[in-house]
GUPA-336270 format. One record per residue (C-alpha): residue number from 1; residue in three letters; y, x, z. Coordinates in nm, 4 decimals, padded with zeros to 6 digits. Example, Ala and Ser with C-alpha at 12.3 -4.5 7.8 and 13.67 -1.06 7.14 Angstrom:
% residues 2
 pos code        v        u        w
   1  ALA -00.4500  01.2300  00.7800
   2  SER -00.1060  01.3670  00.7140
//
This chain:
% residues 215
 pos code        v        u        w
   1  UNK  00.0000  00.0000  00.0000
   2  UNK  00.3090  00.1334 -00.0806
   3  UNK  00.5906  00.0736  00.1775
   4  UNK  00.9505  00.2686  00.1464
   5  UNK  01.0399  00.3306  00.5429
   6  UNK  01.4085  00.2505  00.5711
   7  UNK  01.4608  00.2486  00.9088
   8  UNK  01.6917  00.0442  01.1174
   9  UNK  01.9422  00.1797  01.3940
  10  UNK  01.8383  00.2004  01.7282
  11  UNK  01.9679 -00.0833  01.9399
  12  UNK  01.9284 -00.3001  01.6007
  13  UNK  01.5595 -00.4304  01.7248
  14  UNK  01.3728 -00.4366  02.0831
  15  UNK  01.1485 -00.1508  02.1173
  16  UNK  00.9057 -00.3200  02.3156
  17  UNK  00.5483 -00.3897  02.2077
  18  UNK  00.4221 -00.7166  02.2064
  19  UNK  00.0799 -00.8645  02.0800
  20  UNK  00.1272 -01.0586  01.7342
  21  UNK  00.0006 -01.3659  01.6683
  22  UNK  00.2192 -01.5270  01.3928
  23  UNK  00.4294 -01.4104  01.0587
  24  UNK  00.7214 -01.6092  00.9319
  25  UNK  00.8128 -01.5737  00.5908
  26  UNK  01.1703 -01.5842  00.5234
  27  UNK  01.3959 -01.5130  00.1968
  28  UNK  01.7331 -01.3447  00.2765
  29  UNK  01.9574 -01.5974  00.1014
  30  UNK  02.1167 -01.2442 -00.0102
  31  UNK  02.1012 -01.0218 -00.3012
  32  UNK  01.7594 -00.8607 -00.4439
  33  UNK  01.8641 -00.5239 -00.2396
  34  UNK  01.5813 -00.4271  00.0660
  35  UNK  01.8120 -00.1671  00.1216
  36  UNK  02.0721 -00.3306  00.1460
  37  UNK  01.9790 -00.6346  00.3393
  38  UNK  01.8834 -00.3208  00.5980
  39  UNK  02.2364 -00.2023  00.5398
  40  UNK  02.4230 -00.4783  00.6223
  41  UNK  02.2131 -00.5840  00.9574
  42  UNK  02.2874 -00.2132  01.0743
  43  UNK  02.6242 -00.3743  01.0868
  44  UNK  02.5975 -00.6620  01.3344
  45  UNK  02.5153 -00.5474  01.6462
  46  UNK  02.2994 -00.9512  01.6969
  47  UNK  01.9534 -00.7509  01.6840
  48  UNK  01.8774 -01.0324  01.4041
  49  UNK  01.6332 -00.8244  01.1219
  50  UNK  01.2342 -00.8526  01.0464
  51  UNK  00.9905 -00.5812  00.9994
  52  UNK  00.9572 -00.5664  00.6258
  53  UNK  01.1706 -00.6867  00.3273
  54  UNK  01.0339 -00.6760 -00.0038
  55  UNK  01.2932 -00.6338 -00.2854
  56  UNK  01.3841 -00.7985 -00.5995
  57  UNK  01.5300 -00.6967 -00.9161
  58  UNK  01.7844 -00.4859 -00.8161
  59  UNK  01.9897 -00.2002 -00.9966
  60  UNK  01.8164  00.1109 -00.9045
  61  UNK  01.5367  00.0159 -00.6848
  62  UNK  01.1910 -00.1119 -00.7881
  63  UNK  01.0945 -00.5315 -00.7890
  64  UNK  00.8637 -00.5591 -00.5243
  65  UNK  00.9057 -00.2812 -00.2965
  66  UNK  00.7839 -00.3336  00.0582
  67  UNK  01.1119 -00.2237  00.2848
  68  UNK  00.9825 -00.1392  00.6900
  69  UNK  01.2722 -00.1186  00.8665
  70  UNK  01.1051 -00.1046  01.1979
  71  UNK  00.7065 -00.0871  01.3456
  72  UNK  00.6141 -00.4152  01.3496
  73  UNK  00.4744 -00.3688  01.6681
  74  UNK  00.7972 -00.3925  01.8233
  75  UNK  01.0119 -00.7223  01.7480
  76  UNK  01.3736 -00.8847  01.6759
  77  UNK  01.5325 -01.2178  01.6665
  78  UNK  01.4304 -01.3456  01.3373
  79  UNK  01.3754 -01.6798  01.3907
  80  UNK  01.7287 -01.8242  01.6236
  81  UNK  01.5193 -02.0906  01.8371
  82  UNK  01.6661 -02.2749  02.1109
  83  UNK  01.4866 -02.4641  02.3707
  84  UNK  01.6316 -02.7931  02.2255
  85  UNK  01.3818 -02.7323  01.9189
  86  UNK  01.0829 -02.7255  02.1809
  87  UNK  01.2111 -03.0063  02.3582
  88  UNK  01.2603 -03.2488  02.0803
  89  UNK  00.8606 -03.1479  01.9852
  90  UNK  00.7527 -03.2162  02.3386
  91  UNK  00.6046 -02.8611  02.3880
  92  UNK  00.7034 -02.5683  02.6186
  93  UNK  00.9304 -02.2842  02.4957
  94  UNK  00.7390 -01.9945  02.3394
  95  UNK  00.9079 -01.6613  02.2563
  96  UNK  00.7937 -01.6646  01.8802
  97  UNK  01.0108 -01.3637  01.7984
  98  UNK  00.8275 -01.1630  02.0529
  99  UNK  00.4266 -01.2877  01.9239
 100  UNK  00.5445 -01.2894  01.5458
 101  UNK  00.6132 -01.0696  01.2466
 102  UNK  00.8681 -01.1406  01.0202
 103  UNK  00.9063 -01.0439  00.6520
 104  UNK  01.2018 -01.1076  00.4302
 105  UNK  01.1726 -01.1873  00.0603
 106  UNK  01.5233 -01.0963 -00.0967
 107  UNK  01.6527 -01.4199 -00.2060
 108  UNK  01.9105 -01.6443 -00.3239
 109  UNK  01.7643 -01.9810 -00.2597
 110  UNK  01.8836 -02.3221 -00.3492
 111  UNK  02.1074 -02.2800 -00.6554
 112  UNK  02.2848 -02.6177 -00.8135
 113  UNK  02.3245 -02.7154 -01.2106
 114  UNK  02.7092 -02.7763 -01.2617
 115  UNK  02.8632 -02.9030 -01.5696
 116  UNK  02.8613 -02.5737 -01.7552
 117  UNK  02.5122 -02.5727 -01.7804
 118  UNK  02.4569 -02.2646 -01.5648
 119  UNK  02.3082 -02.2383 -01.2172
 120  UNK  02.5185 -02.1112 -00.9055
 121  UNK  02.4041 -01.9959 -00.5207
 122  UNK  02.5472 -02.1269 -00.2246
 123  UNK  02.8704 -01.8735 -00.2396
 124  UNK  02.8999 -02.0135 -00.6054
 125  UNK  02.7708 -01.7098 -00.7960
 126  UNK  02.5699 -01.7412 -01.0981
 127  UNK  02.2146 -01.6879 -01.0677
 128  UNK  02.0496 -01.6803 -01.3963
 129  UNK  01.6822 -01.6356 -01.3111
 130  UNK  01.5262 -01.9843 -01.2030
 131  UNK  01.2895 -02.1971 -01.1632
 132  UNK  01.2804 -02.5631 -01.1388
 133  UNK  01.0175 -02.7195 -00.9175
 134  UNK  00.8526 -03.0367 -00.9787
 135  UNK  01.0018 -03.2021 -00.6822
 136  UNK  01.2880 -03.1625 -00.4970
 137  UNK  01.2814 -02.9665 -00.2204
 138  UNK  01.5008 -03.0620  00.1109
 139  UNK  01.7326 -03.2006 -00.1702
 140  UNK  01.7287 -02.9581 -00.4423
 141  UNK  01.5009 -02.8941 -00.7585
 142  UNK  01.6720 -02.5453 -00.8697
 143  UNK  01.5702 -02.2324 -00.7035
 144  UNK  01.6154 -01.8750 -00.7469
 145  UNK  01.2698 -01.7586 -00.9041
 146  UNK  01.0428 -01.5223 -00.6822
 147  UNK  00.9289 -01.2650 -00.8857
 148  UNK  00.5877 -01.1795 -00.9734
 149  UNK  00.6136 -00.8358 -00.8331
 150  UNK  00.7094 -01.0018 -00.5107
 151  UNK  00.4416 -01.2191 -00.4688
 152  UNK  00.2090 -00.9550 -00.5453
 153  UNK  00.3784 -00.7360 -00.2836
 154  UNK  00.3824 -00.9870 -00.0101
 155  UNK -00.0140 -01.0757 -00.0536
 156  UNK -00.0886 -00.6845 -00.0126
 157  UNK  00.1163 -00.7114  00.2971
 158  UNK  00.0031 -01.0241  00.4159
 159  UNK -00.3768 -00.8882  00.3540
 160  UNK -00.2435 -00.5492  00.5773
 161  UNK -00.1371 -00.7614  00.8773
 162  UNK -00.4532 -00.9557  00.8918
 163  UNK -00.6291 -00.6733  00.8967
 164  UNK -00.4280 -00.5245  01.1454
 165  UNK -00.3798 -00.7887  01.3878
 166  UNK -00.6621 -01.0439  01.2896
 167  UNK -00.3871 -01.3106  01.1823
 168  UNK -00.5113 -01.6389  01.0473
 169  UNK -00.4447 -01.6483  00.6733
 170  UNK -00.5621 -01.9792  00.5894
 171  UNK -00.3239 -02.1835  00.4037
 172  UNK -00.1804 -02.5119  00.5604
 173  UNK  00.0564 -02.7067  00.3708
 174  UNK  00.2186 -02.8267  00.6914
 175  UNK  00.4391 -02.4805  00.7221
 176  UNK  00.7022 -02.6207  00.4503
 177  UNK  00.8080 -02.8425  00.7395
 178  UNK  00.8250 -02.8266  01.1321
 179  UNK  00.4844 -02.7377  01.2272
 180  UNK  00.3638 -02.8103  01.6073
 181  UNK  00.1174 -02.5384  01.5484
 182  UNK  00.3854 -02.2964  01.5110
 183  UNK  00.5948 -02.4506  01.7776
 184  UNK  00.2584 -02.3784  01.9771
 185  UNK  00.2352 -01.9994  01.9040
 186  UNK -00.0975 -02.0821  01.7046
 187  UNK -00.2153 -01.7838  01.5246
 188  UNK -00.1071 -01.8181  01.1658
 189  UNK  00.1252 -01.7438  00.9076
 190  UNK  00.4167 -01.9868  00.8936
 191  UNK  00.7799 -01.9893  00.6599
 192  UNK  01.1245 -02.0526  00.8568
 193  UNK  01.0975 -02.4160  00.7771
 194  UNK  00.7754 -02.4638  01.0376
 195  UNK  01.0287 -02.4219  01.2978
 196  UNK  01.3595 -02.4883  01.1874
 197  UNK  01.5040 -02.8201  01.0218
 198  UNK  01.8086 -02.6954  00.9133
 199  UNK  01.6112 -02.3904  00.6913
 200  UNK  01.4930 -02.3498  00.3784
 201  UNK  01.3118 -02.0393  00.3797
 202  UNK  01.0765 -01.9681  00.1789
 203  UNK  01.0576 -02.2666 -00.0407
 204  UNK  00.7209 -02.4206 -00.2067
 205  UNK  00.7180 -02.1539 -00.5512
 206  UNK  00.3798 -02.2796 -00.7572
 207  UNK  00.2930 -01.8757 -00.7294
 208  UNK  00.3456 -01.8232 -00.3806
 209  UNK  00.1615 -02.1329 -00.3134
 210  UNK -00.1199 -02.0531 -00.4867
 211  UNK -00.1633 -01.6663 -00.3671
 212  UNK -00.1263 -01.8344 -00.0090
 213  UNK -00.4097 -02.0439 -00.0988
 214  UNK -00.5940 -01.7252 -00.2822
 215  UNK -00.6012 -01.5397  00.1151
//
């Protein structure tokens, strides 16, 4: 497996190690830079960041790369739960950050059609490689394609973890909306959605889908 270490500044994650029982996929909602997603959290001093970040097309750097910015035996705050989210699920607060890994797809997201014919991202730049899914997802059918090379990338990874920490694989297509498993700390791998409402990371791609199913 090839994985480009990029390492995070000190203070930017908690170097404590924890047992993992959970991954959360995420997209960045950012440009297709690892790098630079890595870049810009050494810049906020919120200890927000996930393990690995697998790049996109970007200028200089190669479409897929696997980015660890820290050992994923340590752990950040990836996933920004508050006990209101446990309480309205009728289920004790679990640290998730602390029993999960978390791995960032670089991303724009949810893109909208306007008039010109051309597709823009939520800070109304033009995003010209997309896909549209058969049905809408949390209110929008126009996404910013996953690449091939990243859905490759993030099935190696995925495979490495399991391995690793003898995470469940096995699809369930309850993670594309809030999942009491997750809530639960079940052993699994989950997307930002299975735990937060107001998320839309990482949405239902046919690919990703099916190489989730393919584990």
């Amino acid at each position: 497996m090839n994985i480009l270490n990029y390492p995070l500044n000190k203070g930017q994650f908690i170097e404590e190690v924890t047992a993992k029982k959970q991954i959360y996929l995420h997209h960045t909602a950012g440009n297709e830079s690892g790098k630079g997603v890595v870049n810009w959290w050494n810049t906020n001093a919120d200890r927000i960041a996930t393990s690995y970040i697998i790049t996109g097309k970007a200028k200089g750097e190669t479409d897929g790369q696997i980015v660890e910015c820290f050992n994923d035996k340590f752990w950040a705050y990836h996933l920004g739960l508050k006990q209101e989210q446990f309480t309205a699920n009728n289920i004790p607060y679990q640290p998730l950050d602390k029993i999960s890994i978390g791995i960032e797809v670089c991303n724009w997201g949810q893109l909208t059609l306007k008039k010109d014919g051309k597709y823009y991202n939520y800070v109304n730049r033009e995003v010209t490689d997309v896909i549209k899914l058969d049905k809408a997802f949390k209110g929008y059918l126009y996404w910013h394609n996953y690449t091939d090379a990243q859905i490759a990338s993030l099935k190696v990874l995925l495979l490495h973890l399991k391995a690793k920490y003898n995470i469940d694989l096995t699809y369930n297509d309850d993670i594309w909306a809030i999942s009491k498993r997750a809530l639960l700390g079940v052993n699994g791998v989950f997307t930002h959605n299975s735990i937060r409402k107001d998320k839309v990371d990482m949405y239902p791609h046919p690919k990703l889908i099916e190489m989730l199913k393919s584990l």
